[in-house]
N, C-alpha and C positions, 0 to 999 in steps of 0.2 A: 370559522376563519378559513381565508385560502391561502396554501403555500406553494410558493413557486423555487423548487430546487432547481440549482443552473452548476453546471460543470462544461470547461471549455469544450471538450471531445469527449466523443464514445472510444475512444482507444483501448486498447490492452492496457493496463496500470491499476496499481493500489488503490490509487484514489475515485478511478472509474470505476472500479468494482465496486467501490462501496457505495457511489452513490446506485447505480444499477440496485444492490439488494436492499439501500433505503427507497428503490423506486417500487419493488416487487413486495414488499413487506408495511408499510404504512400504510394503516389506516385504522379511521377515528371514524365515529356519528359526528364529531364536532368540526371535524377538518376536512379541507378539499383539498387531493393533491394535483400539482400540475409541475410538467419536466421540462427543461429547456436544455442543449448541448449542442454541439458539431457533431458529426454525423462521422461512423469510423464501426468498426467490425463488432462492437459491444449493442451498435444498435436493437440486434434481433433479440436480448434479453428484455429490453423494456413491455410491459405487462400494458401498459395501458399508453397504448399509440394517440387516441383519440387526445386526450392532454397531454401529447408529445411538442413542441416547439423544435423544428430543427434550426439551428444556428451556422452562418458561415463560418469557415475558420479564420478568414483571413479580413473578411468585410464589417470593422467594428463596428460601420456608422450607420450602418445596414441593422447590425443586428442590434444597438440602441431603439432604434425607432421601429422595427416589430416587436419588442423586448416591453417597451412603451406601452405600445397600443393592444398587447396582449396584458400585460395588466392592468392597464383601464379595464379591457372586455371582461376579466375574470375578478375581477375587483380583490386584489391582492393584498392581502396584509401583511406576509410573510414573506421576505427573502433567504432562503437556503444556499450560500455561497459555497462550491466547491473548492473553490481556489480563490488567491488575491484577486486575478483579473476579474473575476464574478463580483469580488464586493467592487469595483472601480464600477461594475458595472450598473450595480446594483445603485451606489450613489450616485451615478449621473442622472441617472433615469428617474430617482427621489426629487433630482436638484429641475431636472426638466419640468418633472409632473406637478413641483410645489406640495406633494402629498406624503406626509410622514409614513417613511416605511419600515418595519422591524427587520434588523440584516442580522442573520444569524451568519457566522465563519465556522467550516471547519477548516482549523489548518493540518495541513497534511505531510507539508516540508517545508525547507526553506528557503525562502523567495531572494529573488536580486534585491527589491527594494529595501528588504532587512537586512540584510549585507552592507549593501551600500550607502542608505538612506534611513539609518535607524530611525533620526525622530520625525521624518516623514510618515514612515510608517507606525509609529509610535500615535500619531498624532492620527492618523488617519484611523485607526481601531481605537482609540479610547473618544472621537467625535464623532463618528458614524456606525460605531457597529456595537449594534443591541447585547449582541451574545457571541461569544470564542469557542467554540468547540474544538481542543486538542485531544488530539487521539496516544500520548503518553503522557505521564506526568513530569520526565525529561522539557518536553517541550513548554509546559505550563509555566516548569520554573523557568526558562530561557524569556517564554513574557515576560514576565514579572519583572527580570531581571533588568527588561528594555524600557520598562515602564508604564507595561499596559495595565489598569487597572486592574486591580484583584477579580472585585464582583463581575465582573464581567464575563473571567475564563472559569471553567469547568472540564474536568476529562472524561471523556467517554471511550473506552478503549474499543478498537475495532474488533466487530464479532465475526465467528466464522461460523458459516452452515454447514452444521454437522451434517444434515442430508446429503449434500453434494461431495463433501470433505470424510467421506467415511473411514472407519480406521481400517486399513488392509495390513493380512498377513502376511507378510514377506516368505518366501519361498526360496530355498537354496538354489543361488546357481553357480555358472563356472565364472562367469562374469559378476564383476565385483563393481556396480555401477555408483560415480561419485556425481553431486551435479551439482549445476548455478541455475537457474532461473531469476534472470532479471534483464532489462533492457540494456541493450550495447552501448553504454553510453561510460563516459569517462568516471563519474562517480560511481559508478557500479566496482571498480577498479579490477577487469577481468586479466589485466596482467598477473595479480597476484595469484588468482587462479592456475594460470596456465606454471608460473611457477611452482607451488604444489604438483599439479601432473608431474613437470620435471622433473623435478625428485623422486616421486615413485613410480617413476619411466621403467624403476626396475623389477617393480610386480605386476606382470604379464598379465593377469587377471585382474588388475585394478582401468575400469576403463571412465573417462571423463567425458560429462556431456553437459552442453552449455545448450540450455534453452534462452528462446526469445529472440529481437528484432533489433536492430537502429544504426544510427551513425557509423558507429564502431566496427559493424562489420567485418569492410575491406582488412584493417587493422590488426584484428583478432586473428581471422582466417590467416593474414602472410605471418605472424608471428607464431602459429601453430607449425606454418612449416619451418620457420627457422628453428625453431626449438625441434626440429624432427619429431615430431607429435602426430603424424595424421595417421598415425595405425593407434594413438593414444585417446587423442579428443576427437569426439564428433559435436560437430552443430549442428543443429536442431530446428532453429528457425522461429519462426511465430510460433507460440504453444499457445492453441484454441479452446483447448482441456489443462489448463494448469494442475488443477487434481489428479492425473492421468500421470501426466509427467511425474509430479512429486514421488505419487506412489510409488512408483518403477525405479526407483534410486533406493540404494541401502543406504547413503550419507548424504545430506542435501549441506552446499557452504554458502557461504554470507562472507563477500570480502569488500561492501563499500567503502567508500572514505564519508559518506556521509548516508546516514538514515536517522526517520523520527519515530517508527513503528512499523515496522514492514508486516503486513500481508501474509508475505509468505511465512515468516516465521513459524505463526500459529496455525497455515494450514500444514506446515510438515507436523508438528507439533499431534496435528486430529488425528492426521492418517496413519502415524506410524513410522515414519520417516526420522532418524536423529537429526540433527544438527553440528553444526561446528562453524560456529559464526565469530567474526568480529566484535569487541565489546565498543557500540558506541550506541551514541542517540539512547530511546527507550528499548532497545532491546533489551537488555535485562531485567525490566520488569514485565518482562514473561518470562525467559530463563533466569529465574530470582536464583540460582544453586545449580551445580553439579548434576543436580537431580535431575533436569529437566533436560539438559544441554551441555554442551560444549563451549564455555568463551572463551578466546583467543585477545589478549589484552594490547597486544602489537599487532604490525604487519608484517608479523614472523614464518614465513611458508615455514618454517621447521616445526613449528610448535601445529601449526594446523596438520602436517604428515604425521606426528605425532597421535593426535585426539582420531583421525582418521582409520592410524592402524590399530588402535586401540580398542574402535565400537568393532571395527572387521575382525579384529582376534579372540577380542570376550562376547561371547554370546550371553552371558550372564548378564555381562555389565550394558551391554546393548538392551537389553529386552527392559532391565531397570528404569533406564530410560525411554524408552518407547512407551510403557504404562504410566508412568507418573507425569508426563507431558500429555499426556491422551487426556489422563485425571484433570489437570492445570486446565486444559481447555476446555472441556467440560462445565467445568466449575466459574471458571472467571470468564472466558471473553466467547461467549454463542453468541450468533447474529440476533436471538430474543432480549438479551439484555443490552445490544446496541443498539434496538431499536426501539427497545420499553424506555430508555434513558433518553434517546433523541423527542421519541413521541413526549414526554416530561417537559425538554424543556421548549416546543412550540405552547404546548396549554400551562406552562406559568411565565410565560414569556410580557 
């Protein structure tokens, strides 16, 4: 069989990563793989350029009719949707060709049309899409709950490479470094960040760093000065080494108003990094207990300065957690079991 994975862009993001290490890690005697995406700074990870398809980002009727005529050429059986717009894509191109096609989803968050258009979208995954891949079991039940057929969804939780994601020993310093890594965007909700800083504005040694890129930028930055922050937070920018970053922080926080499995989670989780995240989406079934993490049940900055001063003050209690989260990812979510479970369900598809 041939499978053709599509994701809108190579960007920085959760969801690009993972289809990047399902592009660098698949493979079968029985399967051919083939990639499709927009083209963006994740590029240079793809492994096998020769079955690469670049996509515009903006030109969709452009990239139907190569999209088309390259699964004619590859005689495709299989569609690997990264996102909603991929399966839109995937069925028009079914509906053009007249040729039954298997549409695998992962979903990865959650979309306008679910929001908006529940039995739209309802209706458009229980008629045209073979198979649901939800990356928590949070999200699985949110299907269900919309009406997508049972048989249809499955979770496969996102793995992390422990190769690249190695566990590092932290090393005492004077600086007490706290960080975000996520995109600038409003659901990330970096105001509540920058409130934590404010609060422990009065331990000299505690310093705050916000990684990554987007909209929010200008926003962030004038609101660090109002807060008289710029000897407190620094920003960072694009992080090209996410692993890099992680590591170099004693606390990594989590303040969205919306997530369904974040990424980073389990990479602090490899390295050695604590946590002190928000409780929503699936994140807790990776930080299932105390054990592993820190959850903050509100959007309490007091309760987050709180768990903050806590791992910086006990070294005991810190290190407790750094092991049994190291353990946790180990054990449940490596990039081999996300990708032995995806390989699954193309060959009983």
């Amino acid at each position: 069989m041939n499978v053709l994975l599509m994701t809108d862009k190579l960007m920085t993001g959760g969801a690009e990563y993972y289809f990047c290490k399902l592009e660098n890690q698949l493979k079968h005697s029985k399967l051919v793989f083939y990639t499709a995406a927009g083209g963006g700074e994740l590029y240079e990870q793809i492994n096998n350029k020769k079955h690469f398809i670049n996509m515009s980002h903006s030109n969709h009727i452009a990239n139907l009719i190569m999209i088309k005529r390259k699964v004619k050429e590859y005689d495709i059986d299989i569609i690997h949707a990264n996102s909603l717009r991929m399966v839109l894509y995937a069925v028009a191109i079914q509906k053009m060709m007249k040729k039954k096609l298997k549409i695998i989803y992962t979903k990865h968050n959650v979309t306008m049309i679910e929001k908006s258009f529940r039995p739209v979208f309802t209706r458009l995954l229980n008629r045209y899409v073979t198979k649901i891949i939800t990356v928590s079991g949070y999200e699985q039940e949110n299907l269900f709950q919309l009406g997508v057929q049972k048989e249809k969804i499955t979770t496969i939780y996102n793995g992390v490479d422990l190769g690249q994601f190695m566990y590092h020993q932290k090393e005492k310093d004077n600086v007490y470094k706290v960080g975000i890594l996520a995109r600038l965007s409003p659901e990330k909700n970096h105001e509540l960040f920058l409130e934590i800083a404010k609060k422990l504005k009065q331990y000299p040694e505690i310093k705050f760093y916000i990684g990554g890129d987007g909209p929010q930028y200008p926003k962030i930055h004038k609101m660090i000065e109002e807060f008289e922050l710029t000897h407190h937070v620094q920003m960072i920018g694009e992080v090209k080494n996410p692993e890099s970053f992680i590591k170099d922080m004693d606390v990594l926080v989590l303040t969205s108003h919306r997530e369904v499995f974040p990424m980073v989670v389990l990479e602090a989780m490899a390295v050695g990094t604590p946590l002190v995240s928000i409780n929503i989406g699936g994140i807790k079934e990776a930080i299932t207990s105390d054990e592993f993490g820190c959850l903050v049940s509100g959007y309490s900055a007091d309760r987050f300065c709180e768990h903050i001063l806590a791992i910086k003050e006990d070294q005991q209690f810190r290190n407790k957690l750094v092991n049994s989260a190291r353990d946790r990812v180990q054990k449940n979510f490596s990039l081999e079991k996300m990708v032995t479970y995806t390989m699954r369900e193309y060959l009983n598809i």
